[in-house]
N, C-alpha and C positions, 0 to 999 in steps of 0.2 A: 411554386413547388413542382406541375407539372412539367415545364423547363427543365428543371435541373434533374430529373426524371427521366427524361425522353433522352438528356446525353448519357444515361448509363448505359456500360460500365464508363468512368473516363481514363482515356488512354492516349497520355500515360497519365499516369495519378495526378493528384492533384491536393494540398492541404487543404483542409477543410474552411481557413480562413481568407483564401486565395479563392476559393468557392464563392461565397458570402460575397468577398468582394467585388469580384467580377459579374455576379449575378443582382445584387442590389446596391452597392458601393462600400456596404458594410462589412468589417471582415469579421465583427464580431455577431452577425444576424443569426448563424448558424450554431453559435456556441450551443451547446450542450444540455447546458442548465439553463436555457431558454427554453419561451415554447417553441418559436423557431426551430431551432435545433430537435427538439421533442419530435416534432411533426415533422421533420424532414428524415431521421431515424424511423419514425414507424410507415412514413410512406415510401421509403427505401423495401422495409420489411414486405410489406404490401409486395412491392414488385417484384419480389423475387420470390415469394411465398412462402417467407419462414416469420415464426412467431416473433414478436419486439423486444428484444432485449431488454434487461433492468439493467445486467451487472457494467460496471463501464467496462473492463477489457472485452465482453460480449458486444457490445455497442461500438466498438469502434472494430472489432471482427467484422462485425456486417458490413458498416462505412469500408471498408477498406478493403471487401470484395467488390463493392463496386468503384472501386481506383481513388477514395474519398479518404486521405491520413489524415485523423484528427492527432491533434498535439499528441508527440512524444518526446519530445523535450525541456517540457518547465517542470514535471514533478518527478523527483527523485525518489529511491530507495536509499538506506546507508546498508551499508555488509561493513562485517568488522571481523578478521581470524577466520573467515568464511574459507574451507578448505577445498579447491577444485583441483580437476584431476588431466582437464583438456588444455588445450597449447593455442587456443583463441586469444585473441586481445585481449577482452573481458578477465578471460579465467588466468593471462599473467597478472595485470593491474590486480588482482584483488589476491596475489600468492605474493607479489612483490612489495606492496604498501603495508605499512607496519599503523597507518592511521584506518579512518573509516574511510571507506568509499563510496560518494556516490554516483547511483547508476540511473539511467533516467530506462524508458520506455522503450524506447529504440535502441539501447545500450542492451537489453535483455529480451530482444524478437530480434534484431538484426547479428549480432553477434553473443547467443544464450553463452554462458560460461557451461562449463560440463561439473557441478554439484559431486562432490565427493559425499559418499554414505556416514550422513554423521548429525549430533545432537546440533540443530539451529534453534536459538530460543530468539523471538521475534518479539519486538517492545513497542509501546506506542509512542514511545517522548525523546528525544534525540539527547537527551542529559542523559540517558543513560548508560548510553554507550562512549561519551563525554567521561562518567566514573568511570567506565570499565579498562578506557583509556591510561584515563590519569592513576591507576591503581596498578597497570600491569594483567589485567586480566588477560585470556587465553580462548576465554570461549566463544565457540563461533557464536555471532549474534548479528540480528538484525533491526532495522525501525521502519514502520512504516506512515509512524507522523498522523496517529489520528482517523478518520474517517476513511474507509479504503477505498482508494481508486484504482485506474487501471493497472499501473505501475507494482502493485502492491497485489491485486492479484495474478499478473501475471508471475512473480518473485513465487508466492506460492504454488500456482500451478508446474514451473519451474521446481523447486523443492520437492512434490509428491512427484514427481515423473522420474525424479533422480534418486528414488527411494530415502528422503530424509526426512529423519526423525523431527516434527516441528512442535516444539512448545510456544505458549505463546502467552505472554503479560501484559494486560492492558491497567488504565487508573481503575479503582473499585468505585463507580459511580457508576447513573445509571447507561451512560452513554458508552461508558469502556466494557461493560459487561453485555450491551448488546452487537458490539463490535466483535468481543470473543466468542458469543454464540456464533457470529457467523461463522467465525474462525474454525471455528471447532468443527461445525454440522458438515461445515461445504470443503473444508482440508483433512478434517481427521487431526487437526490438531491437540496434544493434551493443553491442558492451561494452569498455570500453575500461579500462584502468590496473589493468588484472586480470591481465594478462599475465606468465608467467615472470620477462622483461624487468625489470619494474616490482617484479616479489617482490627479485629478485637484487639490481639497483642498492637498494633500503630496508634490505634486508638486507646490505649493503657500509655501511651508515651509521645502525644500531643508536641507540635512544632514550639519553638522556649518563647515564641510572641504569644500573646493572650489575644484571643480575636475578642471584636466587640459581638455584644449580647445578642445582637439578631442574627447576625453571622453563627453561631454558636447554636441559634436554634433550628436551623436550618439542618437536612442530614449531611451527616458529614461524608465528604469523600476523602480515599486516600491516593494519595495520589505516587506516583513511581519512584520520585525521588525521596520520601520515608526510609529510613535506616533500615526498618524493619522489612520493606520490600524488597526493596536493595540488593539485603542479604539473601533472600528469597533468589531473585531472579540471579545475582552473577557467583551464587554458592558452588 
């Protein structure tokens, strides 16, 4: 660790798995969700003298002042009817495609599209924008596919900078409702079809298979593709 220490900052940059490699032979030693990667982020932090990052696109901020790009290319965002106002790459593709688009990491730091001021409702399950397709819908809308990474918050940091309005619907379980507190706390997000309301009426109108009995006793979640959320989210 003190090695790869001592050549900060690297110039010129260098991916983070090009790092790994050249330094132990492993390109994956440095990943992220290692402890490797753990300790090599907070010895970063150390040397520079700023506190250690939780959030990923905070963590790969710190990496990549000192010339270290962790992956921004495998995880994607979709935009869908996403209305922008600037004459970038990004912001034609996403005025010119009539389908969803995805944008990866580097797609939204290297080239930001410029966000027009408008209602973006942000989903967690990629089927939903799949209906919103096959139905003709119109509203802008986004996915960020579960668990948020970097990619996903930098879309949001993106969106409050451009002044837009973000809703946001996750499954009603307990893992999608602690996904939307984040949402909400740390963007100002409203949340919407999350609501008791919305569990209750889904739950008065159960999927037409009959689960077996232990499954059944189990709490139920609902999950995004319900009729009843459905309508909630692309109303």
């Amino acid at each position: 660790m003190k090695l790869v220490v001592k050549q900060l900052p690297l110039k010129p940059s260098k991916p983070l798995a090009k790092l790994a490699h050249d330094t132990v032979g492993n390109p994956h030693y440095f990943d992220l969700d290692r402890l490797a990667g753990r300790r090599l982020v907070a010895a970063i932090a150390e040397h520079t003298g700023q506190p250690i990052p939780t959030r990923p696109d905070l963590v790969r901020a710190l990496l990549a002042e000192s010339g270290i790009v962790a992956d921004r290319l495998s995880a994607t965002v979709l935009l869908f009817n996403v209305h922008t106002t600037g004459d970038g790459p990004i912001d034609r593709r996403l005025r010119d495609s009539h389908t969803p688009v995805a944008l990866t990491l580097l797609d939204l730091l290297d080239q930001p599209p410029t966000l027009d001021a408008q209602v973006l409702t942000v989903v967690e399950n990629p089927s939903v924008l799949e209906v919103a397709y096959l139905t003709g819908s119109t509203q802008p809308l986004a996915c960020t596919s579960g668990q948020l990474r970097a990619v996903d918050h930098t879309l949001f940091r993106l969106a409050v900078h451009h002044g837009v309005h973000l809703r946001y619907a996750g499954d009603i379980d307990h893992a999608g409702q602690h996904i939307a507190a984040i949402v909400a706390d740390t963007y100002g997000a409203e949340l919407i079809a999350m609501d008791a309301a919305t569990a209750l009426q889904a739950q008065q109108h159960p999927p037409a298979v009959m689960l077996a009995p232990a499954v059944l006793a189990a709490p139920l979640a609902t999950y995004q593709e319900h009729d009843v959320v459905l309508h909630r989210i692309l109303r």
